[in-house]
PAVEX-412479 format. One line per field, with one value per residue (C-alpha): y negated, x, z. Coordinates in steps of 0.25 Angstrom, whole numbers. Each point is the difference from the previous one (the first is absolute). Layout:
! residues N
py <- Y/...
px <- X/...
pz <- Z/...
//
This chain:
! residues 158
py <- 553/0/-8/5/-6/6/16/-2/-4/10/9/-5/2/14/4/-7/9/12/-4/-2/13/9/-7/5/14/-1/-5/9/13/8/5/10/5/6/13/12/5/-11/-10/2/-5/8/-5/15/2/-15/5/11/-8/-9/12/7/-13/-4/14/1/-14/5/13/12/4/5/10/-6/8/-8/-3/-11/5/-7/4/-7/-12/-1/5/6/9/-5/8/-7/9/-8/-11/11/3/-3/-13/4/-8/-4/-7/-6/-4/-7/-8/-6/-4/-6/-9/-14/-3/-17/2/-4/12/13/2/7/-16/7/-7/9/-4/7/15/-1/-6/10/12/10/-3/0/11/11/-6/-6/12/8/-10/-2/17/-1/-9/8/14/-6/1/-13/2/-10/-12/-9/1/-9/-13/5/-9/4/-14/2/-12/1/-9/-10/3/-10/3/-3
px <- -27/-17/-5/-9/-12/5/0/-14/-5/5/-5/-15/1/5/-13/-9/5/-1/-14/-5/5/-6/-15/1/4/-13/-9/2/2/-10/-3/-12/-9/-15/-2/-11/6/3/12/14/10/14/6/-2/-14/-3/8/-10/-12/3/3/-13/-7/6/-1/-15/-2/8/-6/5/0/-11/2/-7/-13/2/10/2/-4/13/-4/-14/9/7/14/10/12/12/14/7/12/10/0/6/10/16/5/11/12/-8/-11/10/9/-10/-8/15/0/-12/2/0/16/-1/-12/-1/8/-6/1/13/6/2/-6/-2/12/9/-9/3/14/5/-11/12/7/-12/-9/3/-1/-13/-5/3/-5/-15/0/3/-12/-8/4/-4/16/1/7/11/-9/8/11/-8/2/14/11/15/8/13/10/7/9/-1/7/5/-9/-13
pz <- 23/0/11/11/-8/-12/7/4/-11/-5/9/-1/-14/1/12/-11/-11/11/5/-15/-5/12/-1/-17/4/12/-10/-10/10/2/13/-2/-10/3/-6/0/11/7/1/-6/8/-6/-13/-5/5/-8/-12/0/2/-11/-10/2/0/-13/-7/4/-5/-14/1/-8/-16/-5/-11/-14/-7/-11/-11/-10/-15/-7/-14/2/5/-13/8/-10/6/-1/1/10/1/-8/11/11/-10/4/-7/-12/-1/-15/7/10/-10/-11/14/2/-15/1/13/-3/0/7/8/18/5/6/15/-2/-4/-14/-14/-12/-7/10/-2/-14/0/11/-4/-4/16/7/-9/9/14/-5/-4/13/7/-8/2/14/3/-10/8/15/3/6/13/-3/-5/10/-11/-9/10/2/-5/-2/-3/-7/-3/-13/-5/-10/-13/-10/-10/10
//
């Protein structure tokens, strides 16, 4: 059972932490800001403030009257199209192959051996899951930290 002492220490302690926390949120509120028009009191009429502050201090785009000369500069146009392209189950295929099989495991906890040992179970789950990512569709993302557990017996030959 706490003493007396105890409770009110406890007590002091608790109006310390009370008192600390309301003199941060004093210091850092801000009561008013001076404006053209006078002061802004309201936190809408100080949101305002500060955004027409700020956006006459950033100003607005200017529309640009001149251009680059890219051929003076040596630039040669390269078709960049291939590299919005959808991945084939070739190019997915051949990166497995060329994992390193016993290097630190990826983030998944896997190593390389396990791709290539297990690459005709997984192929097609992989592959679904690399064109999910590639076509934005990744509502269920979660999944990926999802775990099922499943207890299988041992067998003789284990």
């Amino acid at each position: 059972m706490p003493t007396l002492e105890a409770n009110m220490d406890q007590q002091r302690r608790h109006q310390y932490t009370q008192l600390h926390a309301n003199m941060r949120k004093k210091r850092s509120f801000i009561a008013m800001l001076n404006g053209e028009s006078g002061p802004a009191i309201s936190q809408e009429s100080k949101i305002t403030l500060a955004h027409t502050h700020f956006s006459n201090l950033i100003g607005t785009p200017s529309t640009r009257t001149r251009g680059l000369n890219w051929n003076e500069l040596g630039y040669n146009h390269h078709d960049l199209d291939d590299l919005d392209a959808p991945f084939t189950e070739q190019e997915i295929e051949v990166m497995i192959k060329e994992m390193p099989a016993e290097k630190a495991p990826s983030p998944d906890g896997f190593i390389g051996h396990f791709y290539k040992r297990c690459w005709s179970i997984i192929k097609h789950d992989l592959i679904e899951a690399i064109m999910s990512f590639y076509n934005h569709r990744i509502s269920k993302l979660g999944l990926i930290n999802a775990a099922n557990i499943v207890l299988l017996p041992k067998t003789s030959r284990a």
